[in-house]
C-alpha positions in Angstrom: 79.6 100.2 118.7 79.5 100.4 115.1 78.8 98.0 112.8 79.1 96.8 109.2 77.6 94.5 107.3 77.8 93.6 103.5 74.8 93.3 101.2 75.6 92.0 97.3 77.2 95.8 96.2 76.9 98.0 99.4 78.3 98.2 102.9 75.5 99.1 105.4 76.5 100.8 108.1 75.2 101.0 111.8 75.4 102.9 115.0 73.8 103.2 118.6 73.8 106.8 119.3 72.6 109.7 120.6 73.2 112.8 118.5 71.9 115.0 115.7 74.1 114.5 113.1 76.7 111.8 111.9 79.0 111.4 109.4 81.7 108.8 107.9 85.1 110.6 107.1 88.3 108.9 105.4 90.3 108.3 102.8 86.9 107.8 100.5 86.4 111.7 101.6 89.7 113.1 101.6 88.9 113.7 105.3 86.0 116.3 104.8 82.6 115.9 106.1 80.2 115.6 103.1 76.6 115.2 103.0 77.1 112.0 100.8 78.7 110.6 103.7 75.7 111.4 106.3 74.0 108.9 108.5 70.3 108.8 108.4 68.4 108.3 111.9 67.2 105.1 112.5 65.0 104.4 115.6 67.8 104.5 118.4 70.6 104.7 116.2 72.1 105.9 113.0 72.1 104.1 109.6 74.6 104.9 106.4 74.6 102.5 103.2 77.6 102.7 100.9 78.3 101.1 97.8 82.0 99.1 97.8 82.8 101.3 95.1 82.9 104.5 97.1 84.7 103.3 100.0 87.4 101.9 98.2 90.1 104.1 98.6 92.9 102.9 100.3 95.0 104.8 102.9 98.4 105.3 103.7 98.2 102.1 106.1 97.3 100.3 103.2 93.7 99.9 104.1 90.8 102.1 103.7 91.4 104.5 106.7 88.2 106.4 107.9 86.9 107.6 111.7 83.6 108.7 112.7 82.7 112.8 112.8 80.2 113.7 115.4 78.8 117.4 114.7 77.2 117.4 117.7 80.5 117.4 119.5 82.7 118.8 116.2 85.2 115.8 116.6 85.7 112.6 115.6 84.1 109.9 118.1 86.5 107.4 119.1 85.8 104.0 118.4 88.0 103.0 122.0 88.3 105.6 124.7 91.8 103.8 124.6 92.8 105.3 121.6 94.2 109.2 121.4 91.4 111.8 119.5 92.3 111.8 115.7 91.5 109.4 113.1 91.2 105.7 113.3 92.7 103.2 111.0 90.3 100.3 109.7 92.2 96.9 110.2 90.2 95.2 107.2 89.7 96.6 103.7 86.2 96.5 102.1 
């Protein structure tokens, strides 16, 4: 499950998985993989810090929107298995 947490200007971002390569896409991205937006591995899991400032783009939803990419499978990851493949709307703006 991934998780978030702030620190005074950045949002660090966590993730338990098994894969070679990660990535945060949304709105902040125009939904492109980029390498600014690449998790680093991090013992068992997968680390990405972020400042507020480059998240911050808001969505169509009127949050920031954003899903995770996994390369390894070349689609996004879903967050639920309930929800349908595509992107996945953040409830909570940073």
């Amino acid at each position: 499950m991934l998780h978030y947490q702030y620190t005074e200007h950045d949002v660090v971002f966590t993730l338990p998985y098994r894969g070679d390569e990660l990535y945060l896409v949304g709105t902040f991205s125009n939904w492109q993989k980029q390498v600014a937006f690449k998790f680093e591995k991090n013992g068992n899991g997968f680390v990405l810090r972020k400042t507020r400032t480059e998240l911050n783009k808001i969505g169509n939803s009127g949050y920031i929107e954003y899903c995770l990419w996994g390369d390894d499978a070349s689609q996004p990851l879903p967050f639920n298995n309930e929800y349908p493949a595509g992107y996945y709307f953040n409830s909570q703006s940073f």
